[in-house]
N, C-alpha and C positions, 0 to 999 in steps of 0.2 A: 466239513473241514473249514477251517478258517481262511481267508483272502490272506496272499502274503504282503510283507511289507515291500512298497515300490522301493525296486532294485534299482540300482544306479545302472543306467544306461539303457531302461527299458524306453521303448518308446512313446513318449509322453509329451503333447504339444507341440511346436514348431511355426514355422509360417507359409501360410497357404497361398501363396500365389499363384496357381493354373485358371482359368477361366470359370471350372467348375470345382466340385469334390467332396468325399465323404471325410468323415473323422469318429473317432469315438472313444470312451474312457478305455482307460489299462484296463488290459482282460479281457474285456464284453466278448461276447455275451453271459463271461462270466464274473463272478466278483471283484468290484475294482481293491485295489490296496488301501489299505488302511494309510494315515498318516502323507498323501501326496498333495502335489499341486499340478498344475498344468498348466499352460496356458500356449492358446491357438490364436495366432497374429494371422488375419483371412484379409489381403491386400489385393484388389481388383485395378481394373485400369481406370485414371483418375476420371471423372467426371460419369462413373458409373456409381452405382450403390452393391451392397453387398446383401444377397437373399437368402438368410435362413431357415431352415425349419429342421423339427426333431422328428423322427420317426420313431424312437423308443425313449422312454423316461421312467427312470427309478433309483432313486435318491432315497437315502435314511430322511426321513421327517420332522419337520420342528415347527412349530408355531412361525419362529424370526431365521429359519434358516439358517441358525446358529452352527448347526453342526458341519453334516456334509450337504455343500451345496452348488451351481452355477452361477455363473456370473455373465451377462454380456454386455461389451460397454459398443459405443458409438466410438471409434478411432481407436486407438493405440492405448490412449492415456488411461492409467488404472484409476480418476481419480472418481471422485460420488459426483461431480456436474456430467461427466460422460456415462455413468451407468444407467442402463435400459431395465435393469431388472437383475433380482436375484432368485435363484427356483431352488427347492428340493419336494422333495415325495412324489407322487404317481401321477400327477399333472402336467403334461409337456407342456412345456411353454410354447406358445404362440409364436408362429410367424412373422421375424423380424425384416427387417429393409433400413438400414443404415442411411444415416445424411449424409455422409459421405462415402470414400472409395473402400475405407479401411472399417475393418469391427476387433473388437478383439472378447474373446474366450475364456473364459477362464473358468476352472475343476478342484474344488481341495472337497479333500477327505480329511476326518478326524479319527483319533484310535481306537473309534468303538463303532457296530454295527456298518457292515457295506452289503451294497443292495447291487444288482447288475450294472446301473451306470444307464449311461444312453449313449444313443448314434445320433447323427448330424448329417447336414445336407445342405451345400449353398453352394450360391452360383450369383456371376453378376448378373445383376440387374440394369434397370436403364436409369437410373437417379433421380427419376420420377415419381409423383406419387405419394413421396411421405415426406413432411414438412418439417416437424418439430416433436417437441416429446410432448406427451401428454396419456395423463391415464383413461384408460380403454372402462368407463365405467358400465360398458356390456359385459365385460369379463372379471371383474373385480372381486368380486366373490370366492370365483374359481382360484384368482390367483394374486392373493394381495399385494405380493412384492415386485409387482414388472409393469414396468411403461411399454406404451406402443406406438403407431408411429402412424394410423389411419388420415388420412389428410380432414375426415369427416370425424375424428374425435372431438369430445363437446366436452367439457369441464374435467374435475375430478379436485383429489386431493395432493397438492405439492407439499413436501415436507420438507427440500433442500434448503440451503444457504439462499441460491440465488437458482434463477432460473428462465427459461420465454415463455413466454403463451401466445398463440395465434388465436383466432375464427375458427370456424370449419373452413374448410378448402382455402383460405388466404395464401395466395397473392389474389385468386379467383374469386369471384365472388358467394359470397357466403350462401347458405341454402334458406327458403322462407319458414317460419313458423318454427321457431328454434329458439328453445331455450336454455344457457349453459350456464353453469355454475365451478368457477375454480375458486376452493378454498385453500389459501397460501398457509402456511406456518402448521404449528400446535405437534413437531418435533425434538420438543426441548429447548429451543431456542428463548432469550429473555428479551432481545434486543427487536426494536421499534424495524417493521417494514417497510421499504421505499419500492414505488412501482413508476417506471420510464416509460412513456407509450414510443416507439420509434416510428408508428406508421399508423396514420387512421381514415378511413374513409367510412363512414357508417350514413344509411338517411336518416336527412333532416327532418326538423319541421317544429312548428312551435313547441315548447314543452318537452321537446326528446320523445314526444308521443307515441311515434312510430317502431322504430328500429332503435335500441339503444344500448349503453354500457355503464351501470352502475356500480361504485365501489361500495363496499361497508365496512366498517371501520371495527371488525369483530368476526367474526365465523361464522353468524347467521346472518339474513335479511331483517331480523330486530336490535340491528348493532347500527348505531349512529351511522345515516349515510354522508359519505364522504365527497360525493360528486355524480353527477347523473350528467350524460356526454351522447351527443348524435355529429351528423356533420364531417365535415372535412378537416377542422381545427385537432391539432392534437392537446388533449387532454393535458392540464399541467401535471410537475411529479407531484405522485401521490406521496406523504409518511404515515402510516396509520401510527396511534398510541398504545397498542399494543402487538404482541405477537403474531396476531391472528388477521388478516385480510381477507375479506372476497370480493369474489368479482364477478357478478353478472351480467349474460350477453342475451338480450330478446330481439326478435324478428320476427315482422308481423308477415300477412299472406303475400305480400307483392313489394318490389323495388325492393333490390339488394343493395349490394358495392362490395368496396374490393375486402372491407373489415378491417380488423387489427393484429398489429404485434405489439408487443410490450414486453419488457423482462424487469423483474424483480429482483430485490436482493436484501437480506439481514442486517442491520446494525449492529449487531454483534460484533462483528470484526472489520464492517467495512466504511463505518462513518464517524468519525471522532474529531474532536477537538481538543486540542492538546494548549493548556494554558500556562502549566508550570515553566519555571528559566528552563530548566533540561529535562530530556523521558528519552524512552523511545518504542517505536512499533515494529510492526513486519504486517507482513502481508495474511490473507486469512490461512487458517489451517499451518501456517508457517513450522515446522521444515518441512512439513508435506507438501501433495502437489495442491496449486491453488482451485479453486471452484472455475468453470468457464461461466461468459457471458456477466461479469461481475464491470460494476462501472463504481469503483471504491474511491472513496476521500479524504485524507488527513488535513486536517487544516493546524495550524501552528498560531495561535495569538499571544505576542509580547504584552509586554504594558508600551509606553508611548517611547519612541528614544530606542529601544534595542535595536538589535537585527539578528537574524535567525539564520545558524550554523548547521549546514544537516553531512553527516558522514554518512557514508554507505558502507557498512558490515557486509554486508555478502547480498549478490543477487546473482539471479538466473533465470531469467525466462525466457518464453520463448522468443528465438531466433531472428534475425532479418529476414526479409523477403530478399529470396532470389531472384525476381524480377526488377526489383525499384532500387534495392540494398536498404530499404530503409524500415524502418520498423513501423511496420503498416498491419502487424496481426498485434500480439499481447504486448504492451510497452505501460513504461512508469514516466510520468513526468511531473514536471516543476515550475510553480504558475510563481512570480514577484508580488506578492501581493493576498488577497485573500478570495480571489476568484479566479476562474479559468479564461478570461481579460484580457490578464496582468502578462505581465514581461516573460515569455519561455525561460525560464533555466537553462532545461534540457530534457531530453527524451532520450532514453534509455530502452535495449531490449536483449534479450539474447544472456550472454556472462560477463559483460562489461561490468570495469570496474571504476565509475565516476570516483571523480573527484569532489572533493566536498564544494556545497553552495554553499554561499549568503546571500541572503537577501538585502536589497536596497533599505527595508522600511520592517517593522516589526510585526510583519505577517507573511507568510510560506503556507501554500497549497499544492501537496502531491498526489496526481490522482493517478489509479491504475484501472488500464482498460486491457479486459481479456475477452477474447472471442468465443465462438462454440468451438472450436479445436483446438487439441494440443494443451497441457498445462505441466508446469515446472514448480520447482521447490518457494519461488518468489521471492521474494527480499526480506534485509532487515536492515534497520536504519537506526543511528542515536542524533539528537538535537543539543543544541547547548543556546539560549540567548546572550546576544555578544552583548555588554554592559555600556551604554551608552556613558563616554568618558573623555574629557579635554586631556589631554597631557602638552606640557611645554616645558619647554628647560631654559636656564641661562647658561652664563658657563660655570656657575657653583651651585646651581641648585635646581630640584625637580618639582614642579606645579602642577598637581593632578588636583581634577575635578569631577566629581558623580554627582547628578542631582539625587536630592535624597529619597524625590517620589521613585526614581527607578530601585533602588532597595529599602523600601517602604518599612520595612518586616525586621531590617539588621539594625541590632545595636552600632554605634561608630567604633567598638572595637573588634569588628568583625570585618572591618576593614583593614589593611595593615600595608607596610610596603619596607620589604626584607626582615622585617622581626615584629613579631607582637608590640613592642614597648613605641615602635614607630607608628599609633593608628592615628584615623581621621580623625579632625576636630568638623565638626557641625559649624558651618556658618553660612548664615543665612539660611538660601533653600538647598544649601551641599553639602556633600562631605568632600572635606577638602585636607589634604595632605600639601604642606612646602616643609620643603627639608635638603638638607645640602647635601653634598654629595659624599663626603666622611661620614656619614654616618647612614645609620638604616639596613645594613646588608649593600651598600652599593663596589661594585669593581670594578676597574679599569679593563679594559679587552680591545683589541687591534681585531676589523673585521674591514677587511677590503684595503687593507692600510690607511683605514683609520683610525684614530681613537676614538671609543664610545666609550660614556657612562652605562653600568645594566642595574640592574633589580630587578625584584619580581612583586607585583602586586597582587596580594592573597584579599578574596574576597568569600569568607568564609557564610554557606548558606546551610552548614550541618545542622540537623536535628535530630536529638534524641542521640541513639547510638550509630543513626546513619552519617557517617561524614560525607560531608560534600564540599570542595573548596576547588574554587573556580582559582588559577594561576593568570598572570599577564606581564608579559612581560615589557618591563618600560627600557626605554632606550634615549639616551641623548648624545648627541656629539657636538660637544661645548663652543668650537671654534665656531660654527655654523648655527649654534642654540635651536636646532630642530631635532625633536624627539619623535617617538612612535610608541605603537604598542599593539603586542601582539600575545593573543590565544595561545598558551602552552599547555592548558592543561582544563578540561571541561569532562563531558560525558563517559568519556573513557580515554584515559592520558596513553593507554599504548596506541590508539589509533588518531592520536592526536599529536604524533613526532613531530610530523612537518604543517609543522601550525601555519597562516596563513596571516598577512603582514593585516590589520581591521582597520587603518586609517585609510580612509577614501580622501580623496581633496576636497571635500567637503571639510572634515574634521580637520581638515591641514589648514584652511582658511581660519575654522574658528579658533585652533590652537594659534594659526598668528597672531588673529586678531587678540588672543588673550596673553599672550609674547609682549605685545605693544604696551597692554594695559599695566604690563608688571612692568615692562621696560622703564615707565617712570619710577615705579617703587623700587628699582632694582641698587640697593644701597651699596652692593659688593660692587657695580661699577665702578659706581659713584665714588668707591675707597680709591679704586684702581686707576681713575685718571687723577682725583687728589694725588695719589703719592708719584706720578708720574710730573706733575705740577709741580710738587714740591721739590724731586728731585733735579728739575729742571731748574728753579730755583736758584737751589745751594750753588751747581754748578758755574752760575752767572755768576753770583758771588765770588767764588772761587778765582774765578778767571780776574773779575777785580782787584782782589786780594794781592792776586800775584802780579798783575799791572805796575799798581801802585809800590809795590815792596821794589 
């Protein structure tokens, strides 16, 4: 007879909090359902580990596990940095031990062939014991798809995003006569690998003779070597050039140390520089959940003169600390500058919704650090470069200045200010717009009870049939001849309403100082106390006229 399909409301999954306890597929020990999922949240008291093991295994079979299969992650989060393994067919999986308090479970069936299922069996443990993930290359064979968690595991194959590596027994000291081999990559991935050491204690001696830690810059030990490392120094970061990294660890008969950690991680999604005016990124795997233990970096380079606009579209990661309140596990922040240096922005974690930066100077570096727990959907961000530009007004007229290296690439009629027919003229090293205030698209408007001059300055960077026109909005209020100008419209004009005023007192200085420069050529004064002269004038006259009569 055929397995039914899981009925709504059978029992299937849950979360296991008692000290100890069994569990097992729908039905065992008879056929599970076709078409289910499960999934068992096994939550111990914190600062313990969680200890499983199978007593029964029988899964339909696949090469990749494709079909019906197990799943066990490390913590809660279903994401591939937290998964220990995936199993099917007549091989129980090995005896797991969690890094932390929590593991999570998980059961799907597809709608063909079910086999009996399995039982289960955990209990907390003392959170001792097992350090990091690493593949069990004594069982490898038996069981290609599962990590384990031996503190005496010694190399294997990584194929995630990003990842850690220890020693054997590290924090303790390593064991003698040992030699490991972890080859990083050669999962599909195209992008260049980068490797962190966070902790190294190896012996010395001249040459790295003794005890030591070799990169290669390829999948085998006949791939370009990248670094040969003993001693206490930590290793610089590693990039290899291609996808594929290893890493050898030897240890001769005698003197140990404490060894190393280190964790890795893909270029793929997590190292970029970004040079165009506007783009934008997200986080890896973006809207899924992010990878743990990822140390990612966006850098942003202008040309000379911008400064760099960054909006936040949507973020969520994890949480504040309930101890400090401060976001001390997975956080996104914001370096002024092109290094981690430069001036804080900010640091963000949790589902806060920042408000847009600028940067001081024509470089922004946002870097994102996630831990081994816990992972969220992560961010998405757009950019705009704010267009390095003088504006100054009189009281009839608007003086806008671009040098021409900052849009190197635009014709000057792709400059414009309220209509096409108003563009820049080229002079000198600018494009330079003077134009009065009747004309151009300009309007009168009362804002705070005042009168201001507006317009909008169209900086058009479309190509082909992608349009792109950056908007700006200039301002004067004639009595006082001080202008501004402000971002209305760049990367995405709906999340760009509440635009952000871009004149710093910097550019307030060099717009006076360029006020002053016009203020001699300013001919419309000049009319203006002319005929105020002359009317003063006739009026003497007059007064005499009628004296004399």
């Amino acid at each position: 007879s055929h397995p039914p399909l899981c009925p709504s409301g059978i029992k299937c999954g849950g979360v296991l909090s008692a000290p100890s306890g069994n569990f097992s597929s729908p039905n065992f020990p008879g056929p599970y359902p076709y078409e289910t999922e499960c999934t068992w949240l096994i939550v111990v008291a914190e600062g313990s580990s969680v200890l499983l093991s199978f007593s029964h295994f029988e899964l339909e079979y696949h090469a990749a596990c494709a079909y019906d299969y197990l799943q066990v992650y490390n913590g809660a989060a279903r994401d591939r940095g937290n998964l220990l393994g995936t199993f099917c067919g007549h091989s129980a999986p090995p005896p797991f031990s969690s890094a932390w308090h929590v593991m999570a479970v998980v059961f799907r069936s597809d709608r063909h062939v079910a086999k009996r299922g399995f039982t289960a069996a955990y209990r907390k443990g003392s959170g001792e014991g097992w350090r990091w993930w690493s593949i069990c290359p004594s069982v490898l064979p038996h069981h290609p798809h599962y990590l384990c968690h031996p503190t005496d595991a010694c190399g294997g194959q990584l194929t995630g995003l990003s990842g850690e590596i220890t020693s054997p027994r590290y924090p303790e000291s390593y064991p003698n006569d040992a030699e490991c081999r972890w080859s990083i990559g050669g999962a599909g991935g195209s992008g260049r690998l980068t490797l962190v050491f966070a902790d190294f204690q190896v012996e010395g001696g001249q040459g790295c003779g003794f005890d030591y830690v070799a990169l290669f810059d390829g999948p085998t030990t006949a791939a370009p070597r990248l670094g040969r490392y003993c001693g206490s120094a930590r290793p610089p970061r590693t990039v290899s050039s291609a996808p594929h990294l290893l890493i050898l660890f030897k240890s001769d008969f005698n003197i140990g140390g404490r060894g190393f950690k280190a964790h890795f991680y893909s270029a793929d999604e997590c190292q970029e520089v970004f040079t165009t005016i506007k783009g934008n990124f997200s986080s890896p795997q973006y809207p899924n959940f992010y990878p743990n233990n990822l140390k990612c970096q966006w850098s942003i380079q202008l040309p000379p003169g911008y400064r760099v606009n960054v909006f936040f579209l949507d973020m969520e990661l994890e949480g504040r600390s309930s101890l400090t309140g401060g976001c001390d596990y997975d956080h996104l922040a914001a370096f002024d500058g092109g290094a981690e240096n430069g001036s804080l922005l900010g640091r963000w974690c949790g589902q806060e919704t920042p408000a847009p930066i600028t940067s001081s100077r024509n470089q922004l570096l946002l870097v994102l650090h996630t831990d081994r727990n816990t992972a969220k959907r992560g961010f998405s961000v757009a950019y705009v470069g704010v267009v390095p530009m003088n504006v100054s007004c009189t009281r009839t007229d608007f003086h806008i200045q671009i040098p021409v290296q900052s849009l190197a690439k635009l014709e000057r009629n792709r400059i414009y200010l309220g209509t096409p027919s108003c563009a820049a003229q080229v002079v000198g090293g600018s494009f330079k717009i003077h134009t009065r205030f009747d004309t151009c698209g300009t309007e009168s408007q009362k804002r705070n009870n005042t009168s201001v001059i507006v317009s909008t300055l169209y900086i058009d960077f479309s190509a082909g049939d992608q349009e792109d026109i950056h908007e700006y909005e200039v301002q004067c209020e004639p009595k006082r001849k001080e202008a501004s100008v402000t971002l209305i419209a760049g990367p995405n004009p709906s999340r760009l309403s509440q635009a952000e005023n871009l004149v710093d007192a910097q550019q307030r200085e060099r717009g006076a100082m360029d006020a002053r420069e016009i203020k001699s050529q300013d001919t419309s004064d000049i009319v203006f106390i002319s005929i105020c002269i002359l009317a003063g004038l006739l009026m003497v006259i007059a007064v005499v006229g009628l004296v004399l009569l």
